[in-house]
C-alpha positions as CSV (number, residue, x, y, z in Angstrom):
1,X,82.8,98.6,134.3
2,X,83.9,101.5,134.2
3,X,83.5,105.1,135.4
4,X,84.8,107.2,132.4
5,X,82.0,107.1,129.6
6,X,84.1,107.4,126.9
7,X,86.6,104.3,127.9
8,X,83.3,102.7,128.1
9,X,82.3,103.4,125.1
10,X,85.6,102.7,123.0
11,X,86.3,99.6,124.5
12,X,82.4,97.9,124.1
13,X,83.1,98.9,120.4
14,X,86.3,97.4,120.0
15,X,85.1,94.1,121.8
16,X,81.2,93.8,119.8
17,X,83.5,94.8,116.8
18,X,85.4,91.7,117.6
19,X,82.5,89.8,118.1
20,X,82.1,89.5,121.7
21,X,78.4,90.4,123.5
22,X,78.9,93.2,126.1
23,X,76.8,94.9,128.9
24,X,78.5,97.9,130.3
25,X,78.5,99.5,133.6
26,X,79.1,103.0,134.8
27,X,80.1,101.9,138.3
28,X,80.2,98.8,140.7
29,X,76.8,98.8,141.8
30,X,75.6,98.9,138.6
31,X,78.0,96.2,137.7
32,X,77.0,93.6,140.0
33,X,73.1,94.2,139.7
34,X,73.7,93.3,135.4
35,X,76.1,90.3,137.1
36,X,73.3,89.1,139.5
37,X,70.2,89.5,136.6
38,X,73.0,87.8,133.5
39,X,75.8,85.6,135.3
40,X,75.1,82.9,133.7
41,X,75.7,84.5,130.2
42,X,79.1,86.2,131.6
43,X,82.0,84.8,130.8
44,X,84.6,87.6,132.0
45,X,84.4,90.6,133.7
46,X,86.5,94.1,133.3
47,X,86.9,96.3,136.3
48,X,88.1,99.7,137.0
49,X,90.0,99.3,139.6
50,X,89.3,102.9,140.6
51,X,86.1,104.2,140.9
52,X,83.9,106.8,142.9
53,X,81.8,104.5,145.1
54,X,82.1,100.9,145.0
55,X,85.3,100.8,143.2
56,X,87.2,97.8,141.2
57,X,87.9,95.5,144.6
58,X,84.8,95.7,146.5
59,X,83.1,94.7,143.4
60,X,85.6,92.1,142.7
61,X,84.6,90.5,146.5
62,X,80.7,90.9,146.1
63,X,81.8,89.0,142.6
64,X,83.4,86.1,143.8
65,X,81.4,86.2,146.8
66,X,78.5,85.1,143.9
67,X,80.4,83.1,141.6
68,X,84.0,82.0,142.8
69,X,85.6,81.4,139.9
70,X,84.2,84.3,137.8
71,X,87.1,85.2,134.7
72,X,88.0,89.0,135.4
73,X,90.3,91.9,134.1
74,X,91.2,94.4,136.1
75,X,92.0,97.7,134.2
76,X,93.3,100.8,136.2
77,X,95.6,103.4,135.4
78,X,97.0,104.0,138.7
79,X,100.4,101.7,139.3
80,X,100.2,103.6,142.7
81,X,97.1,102.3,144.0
82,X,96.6,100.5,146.7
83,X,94.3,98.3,146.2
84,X,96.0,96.6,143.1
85,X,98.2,94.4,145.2
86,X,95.6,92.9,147.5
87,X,93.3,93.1,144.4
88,X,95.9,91.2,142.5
89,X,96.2,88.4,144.5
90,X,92.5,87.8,144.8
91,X,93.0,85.6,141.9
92,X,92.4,88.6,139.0
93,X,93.2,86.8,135.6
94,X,95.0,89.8,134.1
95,X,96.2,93.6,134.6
96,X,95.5,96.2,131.6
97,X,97.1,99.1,132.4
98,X,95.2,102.5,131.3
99,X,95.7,103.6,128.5
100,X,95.4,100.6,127.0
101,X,95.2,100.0,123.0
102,X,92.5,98.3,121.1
103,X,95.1,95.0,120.6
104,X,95.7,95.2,124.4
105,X,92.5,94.9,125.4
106,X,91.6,92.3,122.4
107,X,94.6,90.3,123.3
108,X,94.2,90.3,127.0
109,X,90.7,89.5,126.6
110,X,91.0,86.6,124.3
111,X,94.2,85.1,126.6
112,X,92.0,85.2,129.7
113,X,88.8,83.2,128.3
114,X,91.0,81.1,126.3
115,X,92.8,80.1,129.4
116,X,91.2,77.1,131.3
């Protein structure tokens, strides 16, 4: 999820590239109505932590508030913000700081679902 198109785009490529399936999402709403009609088919979840609208944490609540113990990134370019304490220790499997590289995000992706 993610609000910028082209760091949408870019990072689905690298990951179906890689092998992974992906459904994107241009913000949380959208994000948590693919979660509710695919969740059994999601293994992790990325979230822009900062978004117009529902941004990265409410998402991450409504999330867990539907599967607990979802896997989920949370990508945000703002060190500053706010939210990413509180957001941080609500059990988030991993930070990827913007910008991020293609091996950052491969890397960080493959550590999280590799990690039981």
């Amino acid at each position: 999820m993610d609000d910028e198109q082209s760091i949408l785009d870019v990072a689905a490529r690298h990951l179906l590239i890689s092998g992974y399936e992906v459904l994107t999402a241009a913000n949380g709403e959208e994000a948590l109505e693919i979660y509710k009609a695919n969740g059994d088919e999601i293994a992790l979840v990325i979230l822009d932590l900062s978004m117009p609208g529902m941004g990265g944490h409410k998402c991450l609540q409504e999330l867990r508030s539907l599967s607990p113990e979802i896997k989920v990134i949370v990508s945000t370019g703002y060190s500053g913000d706010g939210d990413l304490q509180e957001t941080m220790s609500s059990g988030v499997a991993a930070l990827l700081s913007k910008p991020f590289s293609k091996n950052e995000l491969l890397k960080t992706v493959r550590t999280v679902l590799d990690d039981q």
